[in-house]
C-alpha positions in Angstrom: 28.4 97.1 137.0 31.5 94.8 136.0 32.4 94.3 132.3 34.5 91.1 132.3 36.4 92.3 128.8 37.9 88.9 128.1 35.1 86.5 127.9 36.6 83.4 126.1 36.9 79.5 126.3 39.6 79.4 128.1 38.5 81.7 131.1 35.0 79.6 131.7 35.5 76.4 134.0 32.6 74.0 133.8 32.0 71.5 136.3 29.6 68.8 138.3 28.5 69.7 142.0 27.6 66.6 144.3 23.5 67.0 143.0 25.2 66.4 139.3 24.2 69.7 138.3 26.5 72.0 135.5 28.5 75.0 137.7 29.6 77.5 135.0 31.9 79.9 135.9 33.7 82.9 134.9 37.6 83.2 135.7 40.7 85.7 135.0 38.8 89.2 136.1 42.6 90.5 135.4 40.8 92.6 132.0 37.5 93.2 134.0 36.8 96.9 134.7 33.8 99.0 136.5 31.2 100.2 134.0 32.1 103.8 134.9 35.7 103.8 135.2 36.1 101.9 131.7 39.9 101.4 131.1 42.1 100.2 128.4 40.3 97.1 126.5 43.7 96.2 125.0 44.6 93.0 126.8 40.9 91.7 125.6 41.4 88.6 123.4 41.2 89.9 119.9 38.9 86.9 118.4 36.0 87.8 121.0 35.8 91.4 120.5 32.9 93.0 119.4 33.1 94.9 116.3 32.4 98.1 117.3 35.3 97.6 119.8 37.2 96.6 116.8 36.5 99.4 114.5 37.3 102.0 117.3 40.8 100.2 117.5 41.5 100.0 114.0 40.2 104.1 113.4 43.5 105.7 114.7 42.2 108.7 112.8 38.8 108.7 114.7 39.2 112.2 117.1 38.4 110.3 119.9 41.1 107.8 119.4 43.7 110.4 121.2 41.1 110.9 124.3 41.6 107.5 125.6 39.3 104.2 125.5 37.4 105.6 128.4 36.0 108.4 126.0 34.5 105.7 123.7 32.7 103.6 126.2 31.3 107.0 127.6 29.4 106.6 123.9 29.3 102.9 123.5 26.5 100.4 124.8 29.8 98.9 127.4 27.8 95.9 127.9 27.3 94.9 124.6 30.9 94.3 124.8 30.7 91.0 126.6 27.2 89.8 125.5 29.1 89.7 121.6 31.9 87.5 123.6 29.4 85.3 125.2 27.8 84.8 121.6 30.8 84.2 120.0 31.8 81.6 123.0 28.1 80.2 122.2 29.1 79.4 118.7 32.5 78.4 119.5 30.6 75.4 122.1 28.3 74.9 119.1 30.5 74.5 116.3 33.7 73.4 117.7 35.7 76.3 115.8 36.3 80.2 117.2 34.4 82.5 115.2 36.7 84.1 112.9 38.9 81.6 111.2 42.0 82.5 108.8 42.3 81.0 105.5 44.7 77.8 107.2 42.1 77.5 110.0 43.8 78.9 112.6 42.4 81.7 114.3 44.3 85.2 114.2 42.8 89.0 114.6 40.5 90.4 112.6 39.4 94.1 111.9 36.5 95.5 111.7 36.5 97.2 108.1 37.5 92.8 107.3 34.1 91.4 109.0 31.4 94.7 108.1 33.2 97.2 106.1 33.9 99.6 109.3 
């Protein structure tokens, strides 16, 4: 399967057809990658990353840090990668605001020892 690895607001295009029904689509497949050739996630937008993406990329002491992000989606559930963008998207539509927010509002990066204590 595809993993789309940059699931955000600006990469879903909603629009009418003719029977004024909702098209939503997914654009910018630049980040996407095959399940089983899983590639470098770094280009990902950092406020729509799961955490357990996040905790890898902040654990530059884990062993398998060295091998390569391919290694870590061999032991990762990959498509739980884009279901957390989708439900941060979700909330995004919901609320109005991205889900992490810095103290001035504006959104920035966030680790995961910050959001669970990774």
């Amino acid at each position: 399967g595809i993993v789309h690895a940059d699931i955000k607001s600006d990469n879903i295009l909603v629009t009418y057809n003719s029977s004024e029904i909702i098209d939503v689509k997914i654009i910018d497949f630049g980040s996407a990658f095959m399940f089983e050739t899983a590639k470098c996630i770094s280009m990902s937008t950092p406020e729509y990353l799961a955490p357990e993406i996040l905790s890898y990329l902040d654990n530059s002491n884990n062993p398998k840090y060295k091998e390569g992000v391919t290694s870590v989606f061999k032991t990762m559930k990959v498509w739980s990668y884009d279901m957390w963008s989708v439900g941060a998207l979700l909330l995004e539509v919901i609320t109005g605001f991205p889900l992490w927010l810095s103290l001035k509002g504006r959104t920035r990066s966030i680790t995961g020892k910050q959001i669970f204590g990774m």
